[in-house]
C-alpha positions as CSV (number, residue, x, y, z in Angstrom):
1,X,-5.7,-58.3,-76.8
2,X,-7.2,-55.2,-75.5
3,X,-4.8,-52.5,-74.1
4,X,-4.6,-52.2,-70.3
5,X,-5.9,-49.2,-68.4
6,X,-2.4,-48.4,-67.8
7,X,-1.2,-48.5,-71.3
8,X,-4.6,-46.1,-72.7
9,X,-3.2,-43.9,-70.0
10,X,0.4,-43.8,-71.2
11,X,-0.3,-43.7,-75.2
12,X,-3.0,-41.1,-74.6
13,X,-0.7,-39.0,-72.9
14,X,1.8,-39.4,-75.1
15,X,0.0,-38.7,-78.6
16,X,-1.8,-35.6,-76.8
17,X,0.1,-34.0,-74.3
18,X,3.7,-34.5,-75.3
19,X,4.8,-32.0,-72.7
20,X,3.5,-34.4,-69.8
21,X,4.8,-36.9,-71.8
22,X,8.0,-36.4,-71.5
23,X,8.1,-35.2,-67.7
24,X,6.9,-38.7,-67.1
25,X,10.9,-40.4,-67.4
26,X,11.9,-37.7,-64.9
27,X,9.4,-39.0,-62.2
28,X,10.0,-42.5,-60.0
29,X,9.3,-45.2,-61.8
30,X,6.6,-46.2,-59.5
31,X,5.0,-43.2,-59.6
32,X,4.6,-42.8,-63.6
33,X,1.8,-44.9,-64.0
34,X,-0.2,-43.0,-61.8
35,X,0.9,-39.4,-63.2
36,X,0.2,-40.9,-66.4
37,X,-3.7,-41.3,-65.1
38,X,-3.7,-37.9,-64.0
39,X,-2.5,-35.9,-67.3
40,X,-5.0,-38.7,-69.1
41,X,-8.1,-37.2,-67.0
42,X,-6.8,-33.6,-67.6
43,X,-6.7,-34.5,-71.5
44,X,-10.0,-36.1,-71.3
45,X,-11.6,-33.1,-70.2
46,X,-9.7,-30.5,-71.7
47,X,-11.1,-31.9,-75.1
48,X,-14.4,-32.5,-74.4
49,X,-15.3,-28.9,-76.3
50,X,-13.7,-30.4,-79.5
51,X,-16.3,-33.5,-79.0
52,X,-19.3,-31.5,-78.5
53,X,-21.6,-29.2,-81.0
54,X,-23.4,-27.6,-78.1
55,X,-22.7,-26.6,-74.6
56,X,-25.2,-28.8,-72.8
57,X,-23.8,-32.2,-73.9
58,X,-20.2,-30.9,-73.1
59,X,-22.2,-30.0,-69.3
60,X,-23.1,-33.5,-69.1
61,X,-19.5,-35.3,-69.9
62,X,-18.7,-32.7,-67.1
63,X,-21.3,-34.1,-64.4
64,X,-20.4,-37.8,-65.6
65,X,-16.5,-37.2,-64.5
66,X,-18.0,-35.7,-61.7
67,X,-20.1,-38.8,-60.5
68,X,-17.6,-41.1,-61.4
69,X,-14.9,-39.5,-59.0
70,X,-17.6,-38.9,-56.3
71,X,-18.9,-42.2,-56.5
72,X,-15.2,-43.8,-56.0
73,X,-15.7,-46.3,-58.9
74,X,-19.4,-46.8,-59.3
75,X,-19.0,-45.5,-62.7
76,X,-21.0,-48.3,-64.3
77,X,-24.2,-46.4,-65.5
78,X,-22.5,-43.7,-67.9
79,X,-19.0,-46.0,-68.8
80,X,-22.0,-48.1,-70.2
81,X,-20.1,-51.7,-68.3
82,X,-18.2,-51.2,-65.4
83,X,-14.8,-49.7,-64.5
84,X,-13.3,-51.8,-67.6
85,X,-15.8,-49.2,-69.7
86,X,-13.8,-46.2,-69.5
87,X,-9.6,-47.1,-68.6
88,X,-8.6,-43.8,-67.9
89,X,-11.7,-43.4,-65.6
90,X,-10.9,-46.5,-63.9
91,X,-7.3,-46.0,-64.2
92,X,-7.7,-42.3,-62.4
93,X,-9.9,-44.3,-59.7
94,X,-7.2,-46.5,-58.3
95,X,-4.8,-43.4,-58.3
96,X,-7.0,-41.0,-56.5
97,X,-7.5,-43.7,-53.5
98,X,-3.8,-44.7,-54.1
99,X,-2.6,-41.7,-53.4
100,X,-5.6,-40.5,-51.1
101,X,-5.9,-37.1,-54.0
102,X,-8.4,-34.3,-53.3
103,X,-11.9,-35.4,-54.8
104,X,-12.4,-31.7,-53.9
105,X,-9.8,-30.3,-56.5
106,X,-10.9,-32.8,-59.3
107,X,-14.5,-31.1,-58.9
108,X,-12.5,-27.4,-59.5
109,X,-11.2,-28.5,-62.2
110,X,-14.5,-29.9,-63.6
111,X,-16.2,-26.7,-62.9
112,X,-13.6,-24.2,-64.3
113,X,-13.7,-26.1,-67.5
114,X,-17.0,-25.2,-68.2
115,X,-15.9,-22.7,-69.5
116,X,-14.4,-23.7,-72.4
117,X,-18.0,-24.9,-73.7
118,X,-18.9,-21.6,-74.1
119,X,-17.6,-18.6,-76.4
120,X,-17.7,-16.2,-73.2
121,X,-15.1,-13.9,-73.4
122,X,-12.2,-14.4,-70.2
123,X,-14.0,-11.3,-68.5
124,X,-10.5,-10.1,-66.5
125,X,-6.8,-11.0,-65.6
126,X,-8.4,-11.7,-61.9
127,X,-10.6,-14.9,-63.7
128,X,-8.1,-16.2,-65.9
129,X,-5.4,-16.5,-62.8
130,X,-8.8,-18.1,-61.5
131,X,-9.7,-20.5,-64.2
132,X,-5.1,-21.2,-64.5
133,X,-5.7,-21.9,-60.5
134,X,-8.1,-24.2,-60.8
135,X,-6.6,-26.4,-63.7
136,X,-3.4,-25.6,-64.3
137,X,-2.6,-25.1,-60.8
138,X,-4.4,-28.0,-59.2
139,X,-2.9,-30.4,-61.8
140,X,0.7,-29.4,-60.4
141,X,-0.8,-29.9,-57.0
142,X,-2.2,-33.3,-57.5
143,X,0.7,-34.5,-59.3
144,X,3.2,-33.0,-56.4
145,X,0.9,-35.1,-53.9
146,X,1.0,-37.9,-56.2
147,X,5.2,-37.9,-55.9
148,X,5.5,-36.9,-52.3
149,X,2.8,-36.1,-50.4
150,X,4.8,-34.6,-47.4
151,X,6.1,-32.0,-49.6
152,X,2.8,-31.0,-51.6
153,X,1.8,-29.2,-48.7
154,X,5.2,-26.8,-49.2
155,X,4.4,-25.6,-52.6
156,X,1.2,-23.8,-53.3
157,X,2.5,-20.3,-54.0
158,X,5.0,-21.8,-56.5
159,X,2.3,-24.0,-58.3
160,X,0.0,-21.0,-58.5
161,X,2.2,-18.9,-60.3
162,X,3.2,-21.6,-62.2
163,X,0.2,-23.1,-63.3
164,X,-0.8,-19.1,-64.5
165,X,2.7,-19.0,-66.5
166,X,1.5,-22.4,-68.4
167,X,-1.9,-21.7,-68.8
168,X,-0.7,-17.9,-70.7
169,X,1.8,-19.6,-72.6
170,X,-1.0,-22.3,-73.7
171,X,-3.2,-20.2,-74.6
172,X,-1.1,-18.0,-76.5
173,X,-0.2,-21.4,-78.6
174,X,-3.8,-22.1,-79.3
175,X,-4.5,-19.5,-80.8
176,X,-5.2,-20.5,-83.9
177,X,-7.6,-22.7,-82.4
178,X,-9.5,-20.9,-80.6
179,X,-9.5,-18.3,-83.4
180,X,-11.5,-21.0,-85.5
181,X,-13.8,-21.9,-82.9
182,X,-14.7,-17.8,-82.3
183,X,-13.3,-18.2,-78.3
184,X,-11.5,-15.8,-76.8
185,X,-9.0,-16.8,-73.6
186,X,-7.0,-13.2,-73.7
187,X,-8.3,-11.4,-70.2
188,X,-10.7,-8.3,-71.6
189,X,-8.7,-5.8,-69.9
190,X,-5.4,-6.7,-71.4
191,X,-7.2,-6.4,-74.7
192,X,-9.0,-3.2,-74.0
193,X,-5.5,-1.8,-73.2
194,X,-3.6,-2.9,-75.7
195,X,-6.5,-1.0,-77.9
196,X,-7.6,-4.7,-78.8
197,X,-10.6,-7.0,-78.1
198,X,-11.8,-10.1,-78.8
199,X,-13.7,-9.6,-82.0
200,X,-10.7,-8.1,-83.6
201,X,-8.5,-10.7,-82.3
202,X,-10.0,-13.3,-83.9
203,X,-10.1,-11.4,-86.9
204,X,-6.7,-11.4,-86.8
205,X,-5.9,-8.0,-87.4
206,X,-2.2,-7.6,-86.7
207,X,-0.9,-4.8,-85.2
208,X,-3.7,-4.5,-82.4
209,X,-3.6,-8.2,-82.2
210,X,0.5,-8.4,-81.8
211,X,0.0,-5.5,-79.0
212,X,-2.4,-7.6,-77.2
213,X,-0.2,-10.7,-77.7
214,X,2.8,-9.0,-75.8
215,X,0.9,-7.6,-72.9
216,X,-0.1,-11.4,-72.5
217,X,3.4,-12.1,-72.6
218,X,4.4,-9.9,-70.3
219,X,1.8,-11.0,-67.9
220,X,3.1,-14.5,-68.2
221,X,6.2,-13.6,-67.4
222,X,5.3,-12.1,-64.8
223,X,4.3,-15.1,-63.1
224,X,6.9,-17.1,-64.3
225,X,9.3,-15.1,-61.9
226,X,7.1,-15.0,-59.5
227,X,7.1,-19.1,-59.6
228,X,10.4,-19.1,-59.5
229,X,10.9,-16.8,-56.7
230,X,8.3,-19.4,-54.3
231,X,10.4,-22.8,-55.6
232,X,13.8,-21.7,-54.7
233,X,13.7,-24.2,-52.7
234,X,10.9,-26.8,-54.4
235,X,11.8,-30.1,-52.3
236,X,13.8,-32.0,-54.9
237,X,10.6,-35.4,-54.8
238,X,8.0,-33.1,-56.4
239,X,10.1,-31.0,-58.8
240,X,8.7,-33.7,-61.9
241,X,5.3,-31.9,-61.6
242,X,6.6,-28.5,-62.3
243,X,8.7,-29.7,-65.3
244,X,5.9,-28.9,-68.1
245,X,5.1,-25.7,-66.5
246,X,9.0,-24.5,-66.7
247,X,8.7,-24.5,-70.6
248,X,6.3,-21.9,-70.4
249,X,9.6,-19.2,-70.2
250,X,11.3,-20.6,-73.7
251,X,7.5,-20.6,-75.1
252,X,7.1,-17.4,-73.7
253,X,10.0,-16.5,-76.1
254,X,9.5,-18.1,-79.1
255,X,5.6,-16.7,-78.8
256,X,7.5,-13.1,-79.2
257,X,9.5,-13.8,-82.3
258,X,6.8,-15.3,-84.2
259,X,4.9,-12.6,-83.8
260,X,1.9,-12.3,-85.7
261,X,2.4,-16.4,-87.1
262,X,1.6,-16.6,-83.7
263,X,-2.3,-16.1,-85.0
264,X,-2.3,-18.6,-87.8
265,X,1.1,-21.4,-86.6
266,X,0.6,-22.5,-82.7
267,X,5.1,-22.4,-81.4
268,X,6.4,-25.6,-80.6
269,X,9.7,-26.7,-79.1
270,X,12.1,-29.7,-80.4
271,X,11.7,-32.6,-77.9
272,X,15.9,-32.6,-76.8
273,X,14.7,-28.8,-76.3
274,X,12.6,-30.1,-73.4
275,X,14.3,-32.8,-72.0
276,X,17.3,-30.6,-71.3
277,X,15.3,-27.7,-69.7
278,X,14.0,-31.2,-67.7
279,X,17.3,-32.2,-67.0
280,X,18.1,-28.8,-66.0
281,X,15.4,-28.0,-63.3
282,X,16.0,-31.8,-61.8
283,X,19.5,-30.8,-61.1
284,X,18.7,-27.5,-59.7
């Protein structure tokens, strides 16, 4: 028997994005199923570089997401059979007119992830808050509408910032990654002053490389209190979206003591680690 849309969600999420994963038992349980879609489709096309050789077919798993959402389920052409072609496709479907989600932000998100098909350098701090808005951000957003819709208009600010803390902290983790593939997410003019740049970055020469690493740091620390200073008050229904993003502090920190590893061993924190930082921001 063939897994249900629903279940592909869930075990995709779970093998890939353990973060997410987690944050689902936190969240109603009638609401988990369709988070669960949502972190599927941000997998799905997060990894569409690592399924791709060139730029141009990566474009056109881009545009098919695209047609699919805009279409509202006439996804049968590119699935290659209907709905029951692609679950998490269909799956994400059902959620977006569920929960009446933005088909607006889903096309940000496709277009800012472009950009990872390419080996352009992240030209400025001012683009990568962009492209951390855009996906990041928006997921936080989505998710927040998906769990109370009469809040998600309260907390923009908050999920801006925080969406910016994650992204730095992610990208800081793939390193090693990213390294391989010859990209480059560190903003140009952190590098340039922290006497760094990409080409010796991925070279991996250490002391230029561990300056640039803190200034990254610092920047995503930066944002982390600034997310914190907007959700003082996060209305308690939507405080399950911002639960991965609140790791981004203690990765933040482990980031630092690695150091240099950092280039060569992406930091991971134990899975009771996360839950009780989950527990933690529930109760506050």
């Amino acid at each position: 028997m063939s897994a249900s849309p629903s279940d592909t969600c869930h075990d995709l999420v779970e093998a890939e994005d353990r973060d997410r994963a987690l944050s689902l038992a936190f969240a109603p349980a009638d609401r988990r199923g369709d988070l669960a879609a949502l972190y599927a489709f941000n997998i799905e096309i997060a990894k569409v570089r690592d399924q791709i050789r060139q730029p141009l077919p990566g474009e056109i798993r881009l545009q098919w997401w695209r047609d699919v959402i805009a279409g509202g389920g006439s996804e049968k052409g590119a699935a290659g059979g209907g709905e029951a072609g692609h679950p998490v496709a269909s799956r994400l479907l059902q959620t977006i007119e569920r929960h009446h989600l933005s088909k607006a932000a889903f096309d940000r998100m496709l277009e800012a992830r472009a950009f990872d098909l390419y080996d352009d350098p992240m030209p400025s701090r001012e683009h990568f808050e962009a492209y951390a808005g855009e996906t990041a951000s928006t997921l936080i957003m989505l998710a927040a509408t998906i769990l109370s819709p009469a809040d998600a208009g309260q907390i923009a600010d908050a999920a801006g910032h925080a969406g910016v803390a994650q992204t730095v902290a992610g990208v800081l983790r793939l390193l090693p990654i990213h390294r391989a593939r010859g990209q480059c997410y560190l903003p140009a003019d952190i590098l340039a002053a922290a006497g760094c740049s990409p080409e010796v970055l991925n070279a991996g020469e250490a002391e230029p490389s561990q300056r640039a690493m803190a200034a990254m740091v610092a920047f995503g620390r930066y944002h982390v209190g600034e997310a914190r200073r907007h959700s003082r008050r996060l209305p308690k229904p939507v405080r399950a979206a911002f639960l991965p993003a609140w790791l981004a502090s203690p990765y933040l920190d482990r980031i630092e003591r690695s150091g240099a590893n950092v280039l060569r061993q992406s930091p991971d924190l134990s899975a009771p680690r996360k839950v009780f930082a989950y527990w933690r921001a529930m109760r506050g």
